[in-house]
C-alpha positions in Angstrom: 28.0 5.6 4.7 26.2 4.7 1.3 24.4 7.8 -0.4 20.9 7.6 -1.9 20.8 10.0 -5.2 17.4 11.2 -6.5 16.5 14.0 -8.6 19.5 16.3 -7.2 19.4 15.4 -3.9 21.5 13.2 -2.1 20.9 11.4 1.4 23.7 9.3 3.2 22.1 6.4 5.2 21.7 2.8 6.2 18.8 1.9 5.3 15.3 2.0 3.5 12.2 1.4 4.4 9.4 0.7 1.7 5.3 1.2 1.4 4.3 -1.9 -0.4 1.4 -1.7 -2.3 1.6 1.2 -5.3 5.6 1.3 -3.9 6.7 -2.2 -4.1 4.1 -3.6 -6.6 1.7 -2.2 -9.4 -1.4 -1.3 -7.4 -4.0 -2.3 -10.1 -3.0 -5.4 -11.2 -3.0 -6.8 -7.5 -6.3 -4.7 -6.1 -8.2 -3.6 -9.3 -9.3 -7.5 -9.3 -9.8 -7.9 -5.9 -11.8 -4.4 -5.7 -14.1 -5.3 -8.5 -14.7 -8.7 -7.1 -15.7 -7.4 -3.9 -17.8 -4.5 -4.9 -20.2 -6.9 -7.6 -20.8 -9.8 -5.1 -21.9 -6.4 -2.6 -23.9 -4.9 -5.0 -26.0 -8.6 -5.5 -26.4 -9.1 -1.7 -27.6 -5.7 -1.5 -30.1 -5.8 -4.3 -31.7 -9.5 -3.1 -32.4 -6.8 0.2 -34.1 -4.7 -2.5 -31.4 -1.9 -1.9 -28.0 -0.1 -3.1 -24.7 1.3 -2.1 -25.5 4.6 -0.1 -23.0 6.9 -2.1 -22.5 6.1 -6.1 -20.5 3.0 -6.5 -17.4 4.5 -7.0 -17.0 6.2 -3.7 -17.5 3.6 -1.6 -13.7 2.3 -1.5 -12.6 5.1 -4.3 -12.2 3.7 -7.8 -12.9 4.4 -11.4 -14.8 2.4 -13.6 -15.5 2.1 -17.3 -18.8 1.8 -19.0 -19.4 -1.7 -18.2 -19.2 -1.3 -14.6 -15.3 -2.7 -14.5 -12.7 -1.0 -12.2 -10.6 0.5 -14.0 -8.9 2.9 -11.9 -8.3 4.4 -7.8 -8.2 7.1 -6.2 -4.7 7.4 -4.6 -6.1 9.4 -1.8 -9.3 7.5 -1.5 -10.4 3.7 1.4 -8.7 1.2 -1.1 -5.2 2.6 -1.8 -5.1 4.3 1.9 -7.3 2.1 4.2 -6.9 -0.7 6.2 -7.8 -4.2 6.2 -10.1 -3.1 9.4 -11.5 0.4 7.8 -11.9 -1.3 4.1 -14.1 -3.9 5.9 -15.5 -1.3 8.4 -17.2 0.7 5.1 -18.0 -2.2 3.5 -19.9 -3.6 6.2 -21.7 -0.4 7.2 -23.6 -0.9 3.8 -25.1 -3.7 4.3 -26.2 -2.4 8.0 -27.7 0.6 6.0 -29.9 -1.7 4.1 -30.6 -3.5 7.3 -28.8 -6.5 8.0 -27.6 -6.4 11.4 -24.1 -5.5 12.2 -22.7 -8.7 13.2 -24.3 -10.3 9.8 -23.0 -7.4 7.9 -19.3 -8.0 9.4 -19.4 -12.1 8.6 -20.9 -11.6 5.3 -17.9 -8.9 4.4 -15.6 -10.9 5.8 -16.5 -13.8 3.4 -16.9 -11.6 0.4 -13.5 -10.3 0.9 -11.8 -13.7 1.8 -13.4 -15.1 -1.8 -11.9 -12.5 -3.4 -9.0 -13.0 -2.5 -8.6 -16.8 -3.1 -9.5 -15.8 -6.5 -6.8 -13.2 -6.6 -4.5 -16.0 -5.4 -5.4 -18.1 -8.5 -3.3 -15.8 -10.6 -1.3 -14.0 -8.0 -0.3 -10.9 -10.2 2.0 -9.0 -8.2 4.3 -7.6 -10.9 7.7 -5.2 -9.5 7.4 -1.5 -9.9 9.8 -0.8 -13.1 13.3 0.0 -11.7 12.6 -2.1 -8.3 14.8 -5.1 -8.8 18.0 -3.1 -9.9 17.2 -0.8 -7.0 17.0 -3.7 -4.7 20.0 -5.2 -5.9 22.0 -1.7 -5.6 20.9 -1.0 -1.9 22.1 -5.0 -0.9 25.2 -4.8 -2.7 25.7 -1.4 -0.6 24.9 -2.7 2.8 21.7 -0.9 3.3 19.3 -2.4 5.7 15.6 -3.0 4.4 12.3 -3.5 5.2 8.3 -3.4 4.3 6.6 -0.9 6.6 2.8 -1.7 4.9 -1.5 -1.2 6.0 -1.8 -4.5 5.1 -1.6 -7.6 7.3 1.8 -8.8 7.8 1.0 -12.3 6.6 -0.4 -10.8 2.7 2.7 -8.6 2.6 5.0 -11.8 2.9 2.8 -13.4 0.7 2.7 -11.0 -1.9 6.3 -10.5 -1.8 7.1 -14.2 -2.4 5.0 -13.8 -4.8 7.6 -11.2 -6.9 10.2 -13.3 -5.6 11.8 -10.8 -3.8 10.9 -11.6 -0.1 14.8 -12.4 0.8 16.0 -8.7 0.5 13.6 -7.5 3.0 14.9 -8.5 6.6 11.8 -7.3 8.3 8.4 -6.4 6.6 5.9 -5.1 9.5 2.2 -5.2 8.4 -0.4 -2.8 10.4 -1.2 -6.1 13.2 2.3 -5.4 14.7 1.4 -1.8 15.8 -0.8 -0.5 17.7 -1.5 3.1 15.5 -1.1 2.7 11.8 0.1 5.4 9.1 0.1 8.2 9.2 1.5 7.7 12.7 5.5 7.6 12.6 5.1 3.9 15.0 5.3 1.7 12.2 8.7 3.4 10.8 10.1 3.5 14.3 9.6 0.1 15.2 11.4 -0.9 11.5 14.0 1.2 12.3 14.5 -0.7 15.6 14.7 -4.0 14.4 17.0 -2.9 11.6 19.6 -1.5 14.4 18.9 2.1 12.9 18.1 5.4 13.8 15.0 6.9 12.2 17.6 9.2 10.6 19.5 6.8 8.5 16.5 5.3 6.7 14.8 6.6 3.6 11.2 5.7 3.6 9.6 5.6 0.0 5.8 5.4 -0.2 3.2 6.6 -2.7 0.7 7.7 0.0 1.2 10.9 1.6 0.1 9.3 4.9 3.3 7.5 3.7 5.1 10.3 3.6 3.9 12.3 6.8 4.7 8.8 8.7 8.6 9.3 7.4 8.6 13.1 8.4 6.8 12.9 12.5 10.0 9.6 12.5 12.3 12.0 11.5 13.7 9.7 8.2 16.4 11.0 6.5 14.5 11.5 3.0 11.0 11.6 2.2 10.9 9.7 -1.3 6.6 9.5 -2.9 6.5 7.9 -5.9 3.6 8.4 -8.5 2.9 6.8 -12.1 -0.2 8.5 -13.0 -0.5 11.7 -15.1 0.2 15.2 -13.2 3.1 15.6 -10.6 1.8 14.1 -7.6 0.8 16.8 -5.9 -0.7 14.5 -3.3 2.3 14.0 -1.9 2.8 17.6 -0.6 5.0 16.3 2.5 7.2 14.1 -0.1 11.1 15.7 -0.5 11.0 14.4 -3.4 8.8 12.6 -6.1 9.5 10.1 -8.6 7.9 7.9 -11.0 10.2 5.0 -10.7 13.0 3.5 -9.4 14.9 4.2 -12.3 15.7 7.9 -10.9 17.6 6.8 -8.2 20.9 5.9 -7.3 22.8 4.1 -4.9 26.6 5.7 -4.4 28.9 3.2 -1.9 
């Protein structure tokens, strides 16, 4: 059985299961876009209703901006790097009931918003590969290893998006949260991978850079617990990660 080597540990298994967004591609240059769109078009429909966000702009999906009101930045534990397509509308959509448009409006409106933003995302489609991915990618097929996309978004945007990075073919199942019925933390979505694979939750690696990520790979029972995290500190967000790393450059396939 192939081993996975990462900072001095070393797993044997047959397969791996990726997060996609922040795991498989650079969170920012995909979502910092989309989340700025989306938050300026809310802030004008809120201000013709001669109101504002409830909470300071930068809590309302968890991102950083710089002075001239651009995102900049997320919050790795915050809605937009964690949250669902459902729960990202969900708070969205509660702001414009909160200045009084009525639910239903709210949810159509959102769901317009959201769906412009992300034609304009598709105009430039930047989905750029986490440094290290492709060789990793490469090592695990050339090994044998089973793998798949176990993401919080839709099913249909993580094919997409991995077309996109040209990289769709090494994934033989990629399960968005519409094929389950309770979404990460909860250890269905790896379990169900793991079926489809012809695995055991035991012989799959699961590498995420959410902890809900990495709590989903320890109630399955994976064999290693892999959070990866770029920005500055350790990660200490992922406090049920085995192990952290900030690319795919610190690991190792042995066959």
């Amino acid at each position: 059985m192939p081993l996975i080597q990462v900072n001095g540990h070393s797993s044997p298994c047959r397969g791996v299961l990726f997060d996609k967004d922040g795991t498989l591609l650079h969170f920012m240059a995909l979502w910092g876009g989309w989340a700025d769109y989306v938050l300026r078009f809310m802030e004008e429909r809120l201000e013709l209703m001669g109101a504002c966000f409830t909470v300071p702009k930068e809590k309302v999906l968890g991102t950083s901006h710089v002075s001239g009101g651009t995102v900049s930045d997320y919050d790795v534990q915050g809605p937009l790097a964690m949250g669902t397509v459902e729960e990202t509308s969900g708070i969205l959509a509660w702001q414009l009931y909160a200045a009084g448009m009525p639910w239903n409006e709210a949810i159509i409106q959102v769901n317009q918003i959201t769906k412009n933003a992300m034609y304009q995302i598709r105009q430039h489609k930047p989905a750029f590969p986490m440094p290290g991915l492709e060789t990793f990618l490469e090592s695990c097929r050339n090994a044998s290893l089973e793998m798949a996309v176990v993401t919080s978004d839709t099913t249909a945007a993580a094919l997409e998006h991995l077309e996109w990075m040209g990289i769709r073919s090494y994934f033989s199942v990629v399960i968005g949260r519409d094929q389950v019925e309770n979404g990460k933390p909860h250890p269905e979505m790896a379990e169900k991978a793991c079926r489809m694979l012809g695995l055991e939750p035991g012989e799959a690696v699961i590498i995420g850079d959410s902890n809900g990520d990495m709590q989903m790979a320890r109630q399955a029972g994976a064999a290693l617990a892999v959070g990866l995290y770029q920005g500055d500190g350790e990660g200490n967000h992922l406090i049920d990660a085995e192990v952290v790393i900030s690319d795919y450059n610190e690991m190792k396939v042995v066959y």
